[in-house]
N, C-alpha and C positions, 0 to 999 in steps of 0.2 A: 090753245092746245086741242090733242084733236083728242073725241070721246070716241072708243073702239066698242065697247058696249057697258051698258050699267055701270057706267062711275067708274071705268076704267079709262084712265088716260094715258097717251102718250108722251111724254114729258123730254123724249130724248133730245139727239144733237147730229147734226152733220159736220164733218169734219173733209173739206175740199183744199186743204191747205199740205197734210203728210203725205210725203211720194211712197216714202214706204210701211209698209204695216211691221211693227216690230222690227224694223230697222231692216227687213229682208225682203217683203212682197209687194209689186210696185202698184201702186193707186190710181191709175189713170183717170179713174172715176169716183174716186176719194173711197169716204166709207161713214156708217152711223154707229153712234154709241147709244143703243137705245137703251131707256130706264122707263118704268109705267107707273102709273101712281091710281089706286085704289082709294077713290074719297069712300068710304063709309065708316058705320061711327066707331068704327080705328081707323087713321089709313094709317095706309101702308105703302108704302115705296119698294119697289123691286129694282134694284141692281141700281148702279150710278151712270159717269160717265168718267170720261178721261180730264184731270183736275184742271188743262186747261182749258178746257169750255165751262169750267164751275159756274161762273157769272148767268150765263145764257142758261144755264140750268135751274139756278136760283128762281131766275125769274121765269121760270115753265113753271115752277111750282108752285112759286106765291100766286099766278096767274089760275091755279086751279084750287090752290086752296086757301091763298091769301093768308091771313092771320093766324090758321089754326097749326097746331102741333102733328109731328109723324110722330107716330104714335111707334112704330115697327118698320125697320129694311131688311129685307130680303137681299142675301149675298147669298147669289146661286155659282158665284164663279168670282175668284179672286187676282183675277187677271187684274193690273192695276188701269188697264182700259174701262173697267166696268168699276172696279171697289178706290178709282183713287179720288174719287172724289168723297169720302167718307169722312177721314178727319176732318174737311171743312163744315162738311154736312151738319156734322156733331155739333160745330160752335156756333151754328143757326139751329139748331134742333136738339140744346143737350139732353135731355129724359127720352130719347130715340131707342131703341133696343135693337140691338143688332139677332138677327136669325139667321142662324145657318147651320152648319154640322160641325162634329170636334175638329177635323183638320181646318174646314174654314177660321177658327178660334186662331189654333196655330200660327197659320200663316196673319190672318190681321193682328197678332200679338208682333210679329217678326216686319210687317211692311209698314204699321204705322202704331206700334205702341198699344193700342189700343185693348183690353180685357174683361172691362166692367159692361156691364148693363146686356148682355149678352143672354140669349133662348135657344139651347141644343136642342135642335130634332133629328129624329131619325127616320130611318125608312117608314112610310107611312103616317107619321104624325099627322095630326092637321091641328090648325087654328081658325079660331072663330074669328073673322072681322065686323061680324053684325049680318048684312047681308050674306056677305061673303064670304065663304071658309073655304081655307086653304091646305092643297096637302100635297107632303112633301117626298120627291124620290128621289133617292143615292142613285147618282148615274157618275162613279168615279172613272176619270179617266176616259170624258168627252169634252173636254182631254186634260184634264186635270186631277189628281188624285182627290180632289175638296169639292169638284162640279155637282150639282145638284137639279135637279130640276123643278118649278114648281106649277100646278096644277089647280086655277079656282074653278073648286065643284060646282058654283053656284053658276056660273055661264060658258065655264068650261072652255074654261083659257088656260093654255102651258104655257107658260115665265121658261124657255127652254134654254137659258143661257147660250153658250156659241152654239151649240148643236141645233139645225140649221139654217145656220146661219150664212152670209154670201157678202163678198167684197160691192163695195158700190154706195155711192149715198144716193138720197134722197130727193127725185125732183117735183115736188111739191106732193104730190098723192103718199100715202103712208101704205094704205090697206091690196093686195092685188088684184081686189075687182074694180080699183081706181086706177091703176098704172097698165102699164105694155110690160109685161113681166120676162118678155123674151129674153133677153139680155142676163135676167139673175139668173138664168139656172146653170150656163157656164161660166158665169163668178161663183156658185155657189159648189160648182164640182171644184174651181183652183182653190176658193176658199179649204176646203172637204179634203180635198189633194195633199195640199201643202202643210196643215195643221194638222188635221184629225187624223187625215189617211191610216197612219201607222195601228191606230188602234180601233180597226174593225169587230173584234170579239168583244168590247166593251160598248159603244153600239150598237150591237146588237143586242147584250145584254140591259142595254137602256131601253131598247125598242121594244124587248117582250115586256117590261115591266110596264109599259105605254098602253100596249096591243087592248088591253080590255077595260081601256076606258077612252070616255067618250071624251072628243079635241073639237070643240070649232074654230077655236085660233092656236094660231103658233105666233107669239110672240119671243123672238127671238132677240139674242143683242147686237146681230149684226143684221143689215138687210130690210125686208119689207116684211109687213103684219101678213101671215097668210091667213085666209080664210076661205075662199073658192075651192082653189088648190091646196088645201092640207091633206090631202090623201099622195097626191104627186107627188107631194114635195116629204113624204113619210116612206113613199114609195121609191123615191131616189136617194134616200139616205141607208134603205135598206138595201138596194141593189148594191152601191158603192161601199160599203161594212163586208159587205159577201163579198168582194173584188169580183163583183161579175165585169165582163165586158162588152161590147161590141163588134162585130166583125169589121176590121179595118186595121189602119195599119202608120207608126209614127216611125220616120225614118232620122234619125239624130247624126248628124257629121258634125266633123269638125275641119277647117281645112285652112292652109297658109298661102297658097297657089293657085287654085281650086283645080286641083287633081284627083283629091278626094272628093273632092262636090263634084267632078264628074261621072265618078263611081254613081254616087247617093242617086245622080240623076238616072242613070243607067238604070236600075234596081228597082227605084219609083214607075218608069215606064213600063218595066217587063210586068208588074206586081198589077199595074195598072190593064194593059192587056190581058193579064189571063183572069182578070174579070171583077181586081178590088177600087170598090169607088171611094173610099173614106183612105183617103191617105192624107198624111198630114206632114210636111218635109218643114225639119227646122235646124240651122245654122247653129250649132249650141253658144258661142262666141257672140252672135247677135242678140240672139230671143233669149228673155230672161227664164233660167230654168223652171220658173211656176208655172208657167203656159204649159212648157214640154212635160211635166210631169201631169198637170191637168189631164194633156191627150193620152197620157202615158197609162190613166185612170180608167180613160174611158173605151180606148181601142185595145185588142188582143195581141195585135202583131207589133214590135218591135224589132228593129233591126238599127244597131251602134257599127257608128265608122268614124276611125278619124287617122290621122296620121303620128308617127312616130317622131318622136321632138327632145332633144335632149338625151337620147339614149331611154326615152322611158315613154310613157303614152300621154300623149296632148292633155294639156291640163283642165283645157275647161270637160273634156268629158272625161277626164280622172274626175272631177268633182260631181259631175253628172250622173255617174255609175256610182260613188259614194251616197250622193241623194237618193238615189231608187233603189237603192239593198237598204237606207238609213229606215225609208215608209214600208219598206216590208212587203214592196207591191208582188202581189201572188198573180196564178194563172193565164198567164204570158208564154207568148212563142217569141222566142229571138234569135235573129242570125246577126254575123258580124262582118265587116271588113276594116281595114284598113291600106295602108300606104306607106312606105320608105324609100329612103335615097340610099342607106348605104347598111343601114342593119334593122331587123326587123323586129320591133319588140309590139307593136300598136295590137297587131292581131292574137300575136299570145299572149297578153295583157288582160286583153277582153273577155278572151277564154278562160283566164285563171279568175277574172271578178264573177262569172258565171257559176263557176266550179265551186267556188269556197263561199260565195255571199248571194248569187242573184237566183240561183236554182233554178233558171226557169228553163221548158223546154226547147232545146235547141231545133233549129229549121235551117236544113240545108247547107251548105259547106260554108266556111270561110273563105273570103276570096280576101288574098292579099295582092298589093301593084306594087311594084319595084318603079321608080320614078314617074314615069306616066302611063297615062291609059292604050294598051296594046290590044288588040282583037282577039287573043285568048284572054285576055282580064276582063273585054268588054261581056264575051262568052259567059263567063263564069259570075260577073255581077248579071248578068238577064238571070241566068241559071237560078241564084239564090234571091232574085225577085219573085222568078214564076215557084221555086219551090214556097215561098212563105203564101203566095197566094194562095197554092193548093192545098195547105193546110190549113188558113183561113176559112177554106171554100167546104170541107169537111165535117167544120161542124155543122154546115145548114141543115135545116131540118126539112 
C-alpha cells in the first residue's frame, strides 16, 4: 500500500469493470473507491469502498496493519460506493466505532441496520489519534445532506469525500506529482457537472469554512491524491460553485435526416468566423448527455436545435433541456432553432423550457426551417451564429 505521508495510507480500489457510475454516467476509464488508513496508536480508517471489491480491500488493510484492531471509521459520505463495505468491515473489526454526524447515524441505521458503537461530531470537533488529530466540518449537501469533510491538523490532509473528486481510475501512480494529470480535470468538471453541479451555494459554503486552513493534500474518494495542485484544483471547484464560465460556445441538435444538422452546421461556422474558437458541436442522440452537460459547465454560449417529432419536441433534447434546468445551470446566453415538416412545435417548445425553467439570457432570433434548408433559413442561422458570437465577444476584457 502506498504511504501519502506519516502513517497515512492509501488502502483504496480500482474498479475498471462498471460502464456506468450509479447506473447513469459512462466509465470509459472506470473509477476509484478510495479509503485511507491512519496507523497511529488509534487507527483509524476513513471511508470504505464499494462491497464488492471488500476482499481486495481486506487485504490493503491487513497488508498495513496486519493483526491490530481499527480502532475508529470515519464516514464522511454515505453513498453506499464509499459506507457499503461497513457491515462486513464490522464482522472483521467488531469493537470499530463508527464517526460521523446525526444524519450519517440515520442513514447507516436505514442502509445496513447498524446503531451501536457510534461517535457524533459536529462542526469542529476534533479527535485525538496519538499523533494525529482530526477535525471535523458539516459540508451538507456536497452533495448529500450527511457529507462531511475531514481534516488531519497534524500534516494537514482533507478526507474531502466526493467533493473533488473526478471520474477515472488509477494507472499505477496515486499522488499528482507521479501521474499526467491532464486528463482529470475534464473528468473532474463531468464528475462536478453531472453530480454536484446543482448545488453550487453549498460549495461554496464548504469552501469558506476551508478558506483558513492550511491543506496539503486533498484526499478525495474519487480520483488522484492532490498535493502539487491543491490550490488548482480548490481553484476550479470554486470557479465551477460560482457557474463562472468561459468564452465559447456548445451547439446541441438533434436530427432524424440531418436537416437540422445542417442548420447546427451553418450556426457553428458563422459563430466560428465572427471570431469564437472554443465551440463544441454535439449530436444529443449520439454523445452521452454527461459530456454535453460538462461543456454546458464550462462554455457561456449555448444554442438548442432539434426537430419536431410526434407533434411535440424530439425526445432526446426534451430530456436534455430537463437535465440543465434539473442542475440549475446559471449565466448562459442561448439561442434556439429548430425544424418541421408539417407543424411546428420544436421552436416554441424550446422557447417555453427557457421562459418557465432555463431563464437564461436569450441571443438573437429563433430561426425555424419548414422541411429543408432554403437560403433565407441558411441567412437567418449565420444571423443567430454571428449574433451569439457578438455577445460572446462582449464580455472580453
Amino acid at each position: 500500500m502506498i504511504e501519502l505521508q506519516n502513517n497515512i495510507y492509501y488502502v483504496g480500489v480500482n474498479d475498471r469493470v462498471k460502464a456506468l457510475f450509479e447506473g447513469l454516467w459512462p466509465l470509459p476509464s472506470g473509477v476509484t473507491y478510495n479509503s485511507y488508513l491512519i496507523n497511529d496508536e488509534k487507527v483509524c480508517l476513513v471511508d470504505t469502498v464499494e462491497v464488492t471489491f471488500f476482499t481486495q480491500f481486506i487485504e490493503n488493510l491487513h497488508h498495513v496493519i496486519g493483526d491490530r484492531q481499527i480502532d475508529y471509521l470515519v464516514i464522511n459520505h454515505m453513498e453506499p460506493d464509499h459506507s457499503g463495505s461497513l457491515a462486513l468491515l464490522k464482522k472483521y473489526y467488531p469493537g470499530v466505532k463508527v464517526i460521523g454526524n446525526k444524519k450519517t447515524f440515520d442513514m447507516m441505521a436505514g442502509f445496513y441496520g447498524i446503531r451501536e458503537n457510534v461517535i457524533e461530531v459536529k462542526e469542529g470537533d476534533e479527535i485525538d489519534l496519538g499523533t494525529h488529530k482530526l477535525k471535523f466540518f458539516m459540508t451538507p449537501m456536497v452533495h448529500w445532506p450527511e457529507t462531511m469533510m475531514t481534516l488531519d491538523l497534524t500534516d494537514h490532509v482533507l478526507f474531502s469525500g466526493d467533493g473533488f473528486g473526478s471520474f477515472g481510475a488509477l494507472n499505477g501512480g496515486l499522488v499528482d506529482e507521479e501521474i499526467d494529470t491532464s486528463w482529470t480535470y475534464l473528468e473532474m468538471v463531468r464528475y462536478y457537472s453531472n453530480i454536484v453541479g446543482k448545488y453550487g451555494v453549498p460549495v461554496q459554503n464548504a469552501l469558506k469554512k476551508l478558506a483558513n486552513q492550511q491543506i496539503d493534500y486533498i484526499c478525495s474518494t474519487h480520483g488522484p491524491v492532490w498535493h502539487e495542485k491543491v490550490a488548482e484544483v480548490i481553484a476550479l471547484y470554486d470557479k465551477m460553485s460560482k457557474y463562472e464560465t468561459e468564452e465559447g460556445l456548445v451547439i446541441c441538435y438533434g436530427t432524424m435526416y440531418g436537416n437540422t444538422e445542417r442548420m447546427a452546421e451553418t450556426i457553428a461556422r458563422a459563430a466560428s468566423q465572427a471570431g469564437i474558437k472554443n465551440i463544441c458541436m454535439y449530436n444529443i442522440s449520439k454523445t452521452h448527455h454527461s459530456y454535453i452537460l460538462r461543456d454546458i459547465f464550462r462554455f457561456r454560449g449555448l444554442i438548442l436545435g432539434a426537430p419536431t417529432y410526434n407533434n411535440g419536441l424530439y425526445h432526446e433534447m426534451d430530456e436534455l433541456l430537463s437535465e440543465i434546468a434539473n442542475h440549475d445551470i446559471k449565466k448562459h446566453y442561448l439561442g434556439w432553432f429548430g425544424s418541421y415538416a408539417w407543424v411546428n412545435k420544436a421552436v416554441p417548445t424550446i422557447g417555453e423550457w427557457n421562459e418557465k425553467r432555463l431563464k437564461m439570457e436569450q441571443v438573437g432570433t429563433p430561426v425555424c426551417m419548414k422541411q429543408a434548408l432554403s437560403e433565407d433559413t441558411r441567412r437567418e442561422c449565420e444571423a443567430l451564429g454571428t449574433a451569439m458570437a457578438e455577445r460572446l465577444k462582449a464580455d472580453r476584457k
